[in-house]
C-alpha positions as CSV (number, residue, x, y, z in Angstrom):
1,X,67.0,102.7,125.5
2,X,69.8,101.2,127.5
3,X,68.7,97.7,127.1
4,X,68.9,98.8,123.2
5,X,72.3,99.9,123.4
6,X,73.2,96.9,124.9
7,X,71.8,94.6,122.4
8,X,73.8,96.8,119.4
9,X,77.0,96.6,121.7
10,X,76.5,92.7,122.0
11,X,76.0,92.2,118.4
12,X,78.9,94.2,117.4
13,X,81.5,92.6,119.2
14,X,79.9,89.3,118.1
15,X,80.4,90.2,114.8
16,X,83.8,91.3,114.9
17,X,85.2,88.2,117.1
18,X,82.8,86.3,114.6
19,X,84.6,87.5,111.3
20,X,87.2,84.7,109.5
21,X,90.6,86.6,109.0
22,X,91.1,87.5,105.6
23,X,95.0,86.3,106.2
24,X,95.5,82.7,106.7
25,X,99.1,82.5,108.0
26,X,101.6,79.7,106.7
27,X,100.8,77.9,109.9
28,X,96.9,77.4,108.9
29,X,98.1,76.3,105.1
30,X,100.1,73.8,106.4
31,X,97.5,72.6,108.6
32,X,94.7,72.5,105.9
33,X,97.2,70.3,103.9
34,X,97.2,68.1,106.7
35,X,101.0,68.6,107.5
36,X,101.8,66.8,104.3
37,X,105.3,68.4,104.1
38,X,106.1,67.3,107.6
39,X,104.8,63.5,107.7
40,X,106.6,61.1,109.7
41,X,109.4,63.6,110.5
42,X,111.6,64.9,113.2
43,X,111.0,68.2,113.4
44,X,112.7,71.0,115.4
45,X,110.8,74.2,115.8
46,X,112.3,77.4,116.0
47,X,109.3,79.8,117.3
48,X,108.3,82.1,120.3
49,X,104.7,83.5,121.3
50,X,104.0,84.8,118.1
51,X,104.0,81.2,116.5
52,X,99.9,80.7,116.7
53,X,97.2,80.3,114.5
54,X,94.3,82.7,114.0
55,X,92.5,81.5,117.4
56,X,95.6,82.0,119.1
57,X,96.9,77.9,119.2
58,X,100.6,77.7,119.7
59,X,102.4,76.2,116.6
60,X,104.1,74.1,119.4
61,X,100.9,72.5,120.5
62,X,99.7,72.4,116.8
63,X,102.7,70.4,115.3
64,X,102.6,68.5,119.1
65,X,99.6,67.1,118.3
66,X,99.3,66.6,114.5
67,X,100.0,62.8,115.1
68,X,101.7,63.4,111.2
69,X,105.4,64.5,112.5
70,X,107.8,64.5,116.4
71,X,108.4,67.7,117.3
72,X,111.8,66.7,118.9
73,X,113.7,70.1,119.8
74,X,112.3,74.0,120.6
75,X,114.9,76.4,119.9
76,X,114.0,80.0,121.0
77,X,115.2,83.2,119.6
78,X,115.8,86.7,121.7
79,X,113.1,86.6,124.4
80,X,112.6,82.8,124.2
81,X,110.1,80.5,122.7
82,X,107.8,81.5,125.5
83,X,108.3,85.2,125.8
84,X,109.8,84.6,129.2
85,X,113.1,86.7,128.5
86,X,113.4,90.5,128.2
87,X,115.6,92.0,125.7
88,X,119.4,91.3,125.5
89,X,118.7,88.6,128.1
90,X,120.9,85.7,127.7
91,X,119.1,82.7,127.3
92,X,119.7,79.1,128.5
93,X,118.6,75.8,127.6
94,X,116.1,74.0,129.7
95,X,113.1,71.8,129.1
96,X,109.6,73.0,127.9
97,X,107.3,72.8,130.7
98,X,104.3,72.3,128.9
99,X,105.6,69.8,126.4
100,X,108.7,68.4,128.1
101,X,110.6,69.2,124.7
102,X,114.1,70.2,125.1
103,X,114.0,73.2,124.5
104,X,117.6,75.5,123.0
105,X,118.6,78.8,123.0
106,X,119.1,80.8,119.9
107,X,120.6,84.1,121.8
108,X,123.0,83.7,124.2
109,X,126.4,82.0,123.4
110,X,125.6,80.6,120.6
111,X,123.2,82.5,118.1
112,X,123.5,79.3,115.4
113,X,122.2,75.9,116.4
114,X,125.4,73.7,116.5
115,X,125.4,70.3,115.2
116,X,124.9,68.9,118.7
117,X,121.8,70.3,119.1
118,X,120.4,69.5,115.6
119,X,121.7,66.0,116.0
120,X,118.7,63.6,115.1
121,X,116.5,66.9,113.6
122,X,115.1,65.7,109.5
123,X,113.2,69.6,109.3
124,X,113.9,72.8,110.9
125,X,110.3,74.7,111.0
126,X,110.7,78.2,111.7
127,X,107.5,80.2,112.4
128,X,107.9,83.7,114.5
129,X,106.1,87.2,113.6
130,X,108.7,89.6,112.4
131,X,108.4,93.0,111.6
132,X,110.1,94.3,108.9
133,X,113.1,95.9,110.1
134,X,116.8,94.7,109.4
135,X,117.8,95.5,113.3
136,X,115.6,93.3,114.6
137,X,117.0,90.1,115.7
138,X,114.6,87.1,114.6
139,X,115.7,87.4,111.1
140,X,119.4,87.0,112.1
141,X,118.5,83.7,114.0
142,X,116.3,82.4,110.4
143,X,119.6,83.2,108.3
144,X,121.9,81.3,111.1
145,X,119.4,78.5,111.4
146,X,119.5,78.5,107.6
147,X,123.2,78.1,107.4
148,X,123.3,75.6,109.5
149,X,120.8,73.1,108.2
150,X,122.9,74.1,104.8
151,X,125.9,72.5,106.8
152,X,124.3,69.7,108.5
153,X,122.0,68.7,105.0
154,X,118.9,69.2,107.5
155,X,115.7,70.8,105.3
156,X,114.4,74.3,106.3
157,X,110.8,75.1,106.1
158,X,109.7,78.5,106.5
159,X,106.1,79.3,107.9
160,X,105.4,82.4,106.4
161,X,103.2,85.7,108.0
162,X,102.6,89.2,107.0
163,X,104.9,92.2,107.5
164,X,103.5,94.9,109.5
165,X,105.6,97.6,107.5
166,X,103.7,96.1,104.5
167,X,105.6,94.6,101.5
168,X,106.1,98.0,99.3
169,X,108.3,100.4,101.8
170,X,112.3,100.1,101.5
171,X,114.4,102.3,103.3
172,X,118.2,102.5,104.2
173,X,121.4,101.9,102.8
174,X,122.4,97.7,102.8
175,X,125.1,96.8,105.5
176,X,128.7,97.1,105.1
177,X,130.9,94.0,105.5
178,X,132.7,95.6,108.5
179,X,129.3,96.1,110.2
180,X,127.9,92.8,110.0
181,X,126.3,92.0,113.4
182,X,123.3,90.2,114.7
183,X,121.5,93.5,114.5
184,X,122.9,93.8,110.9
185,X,123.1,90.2,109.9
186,X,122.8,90.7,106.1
187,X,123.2,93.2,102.8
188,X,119.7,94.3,103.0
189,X,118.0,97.8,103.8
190,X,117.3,99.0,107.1
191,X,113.3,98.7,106.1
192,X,113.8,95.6,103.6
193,X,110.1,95.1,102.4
194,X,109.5,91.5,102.7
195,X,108.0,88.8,104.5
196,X,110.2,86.2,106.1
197,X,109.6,83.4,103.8
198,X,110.2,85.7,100.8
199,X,113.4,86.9,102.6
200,X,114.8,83.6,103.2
201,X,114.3,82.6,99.4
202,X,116.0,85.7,98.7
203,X,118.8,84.9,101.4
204,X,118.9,81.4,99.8
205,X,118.9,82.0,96.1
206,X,121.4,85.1,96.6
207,X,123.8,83.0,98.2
208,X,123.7,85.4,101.3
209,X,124.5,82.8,103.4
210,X,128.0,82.4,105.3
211,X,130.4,80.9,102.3
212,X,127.2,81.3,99.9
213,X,125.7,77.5,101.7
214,X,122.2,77.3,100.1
215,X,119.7,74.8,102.4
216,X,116.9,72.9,100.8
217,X,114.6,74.9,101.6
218,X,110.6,75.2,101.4
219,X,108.6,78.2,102.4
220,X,104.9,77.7,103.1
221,X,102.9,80.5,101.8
222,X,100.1,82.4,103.3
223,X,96.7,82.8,101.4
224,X,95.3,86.3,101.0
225,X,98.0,88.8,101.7
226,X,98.7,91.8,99.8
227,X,101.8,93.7,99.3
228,X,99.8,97.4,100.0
229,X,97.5,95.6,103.4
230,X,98.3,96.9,106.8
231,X,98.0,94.7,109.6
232,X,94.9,95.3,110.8
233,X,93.6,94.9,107.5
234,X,94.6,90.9,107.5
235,X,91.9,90.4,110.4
236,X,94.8,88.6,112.6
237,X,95.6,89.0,116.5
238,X,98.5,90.6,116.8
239,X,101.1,88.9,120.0
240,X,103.4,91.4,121.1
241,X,107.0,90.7,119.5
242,X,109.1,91.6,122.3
243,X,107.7,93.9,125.2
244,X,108.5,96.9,123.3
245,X,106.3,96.3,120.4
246,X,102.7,95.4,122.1
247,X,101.0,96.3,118.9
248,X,101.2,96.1,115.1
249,X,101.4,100.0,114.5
250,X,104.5,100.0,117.2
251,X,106.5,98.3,114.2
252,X,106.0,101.7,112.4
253,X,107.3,103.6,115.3
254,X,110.1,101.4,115.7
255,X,111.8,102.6,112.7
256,X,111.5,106.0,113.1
257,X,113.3,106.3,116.3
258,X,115.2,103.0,116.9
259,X,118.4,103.7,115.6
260,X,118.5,107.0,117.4
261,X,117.5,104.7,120.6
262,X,120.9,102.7,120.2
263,X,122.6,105.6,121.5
264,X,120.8,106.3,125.1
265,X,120.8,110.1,125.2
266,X,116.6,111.0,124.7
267,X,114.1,109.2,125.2
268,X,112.6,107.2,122.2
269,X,109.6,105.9,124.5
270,X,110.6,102.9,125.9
271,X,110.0,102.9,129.8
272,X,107.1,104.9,129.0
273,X,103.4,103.6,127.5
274,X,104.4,105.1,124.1
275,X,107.3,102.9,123.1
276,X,109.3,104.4,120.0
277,X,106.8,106.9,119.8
278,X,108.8,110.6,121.1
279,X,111.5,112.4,120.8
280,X,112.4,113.9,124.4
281,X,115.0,115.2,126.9
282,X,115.4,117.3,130.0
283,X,117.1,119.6,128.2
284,X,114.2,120.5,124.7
285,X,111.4,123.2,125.2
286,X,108.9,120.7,123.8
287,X,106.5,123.8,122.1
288,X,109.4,124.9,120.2
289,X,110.4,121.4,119.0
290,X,107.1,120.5,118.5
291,X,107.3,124.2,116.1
292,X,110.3,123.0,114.4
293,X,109.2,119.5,113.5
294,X,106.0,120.5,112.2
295,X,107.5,123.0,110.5
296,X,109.3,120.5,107.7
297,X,106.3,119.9,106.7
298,X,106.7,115.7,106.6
299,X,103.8,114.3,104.6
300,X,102.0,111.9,106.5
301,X,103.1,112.8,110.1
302,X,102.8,115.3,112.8
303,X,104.2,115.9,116.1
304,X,102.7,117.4,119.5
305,X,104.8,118.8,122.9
306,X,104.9,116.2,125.2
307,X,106.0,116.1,128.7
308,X,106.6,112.5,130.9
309,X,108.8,110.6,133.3
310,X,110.1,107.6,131.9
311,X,109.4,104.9,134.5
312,X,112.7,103.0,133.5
313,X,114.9,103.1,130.8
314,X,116.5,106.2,129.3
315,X,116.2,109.0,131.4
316,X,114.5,107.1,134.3
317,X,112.3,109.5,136.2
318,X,113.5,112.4,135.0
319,X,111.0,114.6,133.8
320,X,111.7,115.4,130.4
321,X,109.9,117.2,128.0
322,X,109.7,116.4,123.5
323,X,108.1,115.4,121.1
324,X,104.9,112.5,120.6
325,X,104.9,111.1,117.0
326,X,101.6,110.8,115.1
327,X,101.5,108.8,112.0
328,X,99.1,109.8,109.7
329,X,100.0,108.0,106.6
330,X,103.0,105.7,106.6
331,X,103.5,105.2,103.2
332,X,103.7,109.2,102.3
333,X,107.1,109.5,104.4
334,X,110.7,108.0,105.2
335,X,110.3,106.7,108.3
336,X,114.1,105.7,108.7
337,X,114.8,110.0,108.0
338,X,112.7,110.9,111.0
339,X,115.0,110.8,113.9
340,X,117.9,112.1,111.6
341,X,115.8,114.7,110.8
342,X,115.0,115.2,115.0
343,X,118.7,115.5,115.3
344,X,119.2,117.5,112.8
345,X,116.7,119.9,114.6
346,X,118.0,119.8,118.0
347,X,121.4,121.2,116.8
348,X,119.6,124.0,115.5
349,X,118.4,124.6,118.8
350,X,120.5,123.0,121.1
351,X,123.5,122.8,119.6
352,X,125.6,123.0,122.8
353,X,124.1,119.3,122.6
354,X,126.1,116.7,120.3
355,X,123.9,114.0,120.7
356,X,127.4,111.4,119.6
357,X,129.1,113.4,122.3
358,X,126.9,112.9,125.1
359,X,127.3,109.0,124.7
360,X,130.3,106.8,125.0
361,X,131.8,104.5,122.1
362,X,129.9,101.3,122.8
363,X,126.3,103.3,122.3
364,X,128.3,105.2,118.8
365,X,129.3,101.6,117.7
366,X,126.0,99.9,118.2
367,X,124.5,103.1,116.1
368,X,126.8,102.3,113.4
369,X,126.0,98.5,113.8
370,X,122.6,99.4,113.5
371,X,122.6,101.7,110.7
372,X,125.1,99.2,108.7
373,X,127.8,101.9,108.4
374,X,129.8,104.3,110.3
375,X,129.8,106.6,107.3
376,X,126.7,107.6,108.6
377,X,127.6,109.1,111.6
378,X,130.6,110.9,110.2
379,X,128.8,112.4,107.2
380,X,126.0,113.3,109.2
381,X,127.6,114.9,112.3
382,X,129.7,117.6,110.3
383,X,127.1,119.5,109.9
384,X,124.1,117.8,111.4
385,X,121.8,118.2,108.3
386,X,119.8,115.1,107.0
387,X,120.0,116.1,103.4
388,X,124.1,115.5,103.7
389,X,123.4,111.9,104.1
390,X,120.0,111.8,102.2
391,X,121.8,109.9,98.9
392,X,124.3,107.2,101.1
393,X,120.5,106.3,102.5
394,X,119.0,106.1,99.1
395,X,121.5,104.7,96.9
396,X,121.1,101.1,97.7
397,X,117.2,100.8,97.4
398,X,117.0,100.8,93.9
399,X,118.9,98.1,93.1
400,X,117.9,95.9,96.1
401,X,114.2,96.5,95.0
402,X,114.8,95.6,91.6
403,X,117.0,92.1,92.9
404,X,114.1,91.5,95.6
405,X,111.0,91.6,93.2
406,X,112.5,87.9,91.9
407,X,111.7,86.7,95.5
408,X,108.2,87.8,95.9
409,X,105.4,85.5,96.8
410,X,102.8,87.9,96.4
411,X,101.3,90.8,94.7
């Protein structure tokens, strides 16, 4: 009977690792057409651990040994082309080590390649794993790169791959001119519902760029993705992102807690196994929270009492006590409302505890950065109720969905 079990367990996993993706990423399109875009040019790559192919090849080593095009330059966003960086880390320029390709930061200094480093580049190839949310930096470092081969007359090819949030969800009001910021880089929503390549035509043809620059610019498609698929659903490998995302679903997670995460008062996760997965502080009775947040009744999530030590982070080794986040159905609720509507909450029963007044100013400012607005903040912390900013949320998604849909490379 063992031996039995055995044999099923073996074939199983065989025919899972066995099974062709159903998503061939823009990476494996441009391979099939024998790199015909990139023949006999200098290329500079702008990538990082998530640039691979199905069976997990590095888009450096692909385009390294294509024999069609020189990759000349690496230029690595946040983290670094090979992960080697944690987050916020100021990154330098060095040489690849596996390649020997000089290799350029992207954060750091200098967030846009200058023309010193692009000197001798024909295409900029841009191929990283994104993941849907406006706050997170790598699409920041496409627009920049974007503007500059605009300025420099240097082409921009985008590789494009799926987004985890899927490519029907929009959430958040678009960012204000006063709070544009590498974590709010451009007039889109909070959860912008795109892929990369379908963002960059939009960033392109809506003259979005700095002084409206438009680059010539080519994005490689990827065959068999659909708006409505999840990741897992695409057959892929997921890379982690960054070290705080080691899994597709942790993109979902990310967006309901990260803003609230910008202001270093609970703990969203992070420095705990659940990253962006809880709602927690020494101060909450995490039954009566858990009560409370079950209690609105949110389609398509729950919540449970939790109780942990963060190992580093937010409220290192405290013991605090909250909230774990289960998504049931992502699509059936605003993920963005969540942790305004865990604040809202907490004042009910803590509200001794002014989450804004238990921070200082640079945590407030990088909230509003992050949430595109300080109108936010103010509306919401008169009276701490969700539904007061509900409509400043809302009112942009209509309109950005209906100027977005002109963009989209798939159905």
């Amino acid at each position: 009977m063992k031996k039995l079990v055995l044999l099923f367990t073996i074939l199983a996993f065989s025919f899972t690792f066995c099974q062709k993706p159903k998503v061939k990423t823009g990476i494996e399109v441009l391979e099939a057409t024998n790199f015909k875009i990139l023949k006999g040019k200098k290329v500079g790559l702008i990538t990082n651990p998530t640039g691979v192919d199905s069976k997990l090849k590095s888009t450096v080593d692909i385009l390294n040994e294509s024999n069609v095009c020189k990759v000349v330059a690496l230029y690595g966003p946040e983290h670094g082309v090979r992960g080697d960086f944690s987050a916020g880390d100021s990154v330098g320029n060095t040489v690849d080590k596996a390649t020997g390709i000089p290799l350029y930061s992207l954060y750091g200094k200098n967030h846009k390649p200058s023309p010193e480093i692009l000197k001798g580049i024909d295409v900029l190839v841009y191929d990283i794993q994104d993941i849907g949310c406006r706050s997170y930096t790598y699409i920041s470092t496409m627009g920049l790169a974007m503007e500059a081969a605009a300025e420099n007359n240097i082409e921009f090819v985008v590789l494009d791959r799926p987004n985890p949030l899927g490519g029907k969800k929009v959430e958040g009001n678009i960012t204000e001119d006063k709070y544009i910021s590498f974590v709010s880089q451009y007039k889109i929503p909070y959860v912008y519902g795109l892929t990369c390549g379908e963002l960059a035509k939009m960033l392109n043809g809506e003259g979005m760029l700095k002084n409206g620059v438009k680059c010539k610019l080519t994005v490689v498609p990827m065959k068999g993705w659909k708006r409505k698929m999840s990741f897992d659903e695409t057959g892929l490998p997921w890379v982690p992102t960054s070290p705080h995302i080691p899994n597709a679903e942790t993109a979902k997670y990310y967006v309901t807690t990260g803003i609230l995460g910008e202001l270093e008062v609970v703990s969203e996760g992070v420095g705990y196994p659940i990253p962006f997965q809880t709602f927690a502080a020494d101060w909450i009775d995490a039954n009566s929270l858990a009560n409370k947040m079950n209690a609105l009744n949110i389609k398509g999530v729950s919540f449970r009492p939790i109780h942990f030590k963060p190992y580093y982070g937010t409220l290192a080794k405290k013991e605090i006590h909250g909230v774990q986040i289960y998504i049931k159905d992502f699509n059936k609720f605003n993920a963005t409302a969540l942790q305004f509507q865990f604040m809202q909450v907490n004042n009910q029963l803590y509200p001794n505890k002014n989450l804004f007044k238990l921070t200082d100013t640079s945590r407030t400012n990088m909230f509003d950065k992050v949430c595109g607005a300080d109108n936010i903040r103010k509306l919401f912390s008169q009276n701490f109720q969700y539904s007061d900013i509900q409509k400043y949320l809302e009112k942009d998604v209509k309109s950005f969905c209906n100027k977005s849909k002109r963009y989209y490379l798939y159905k």
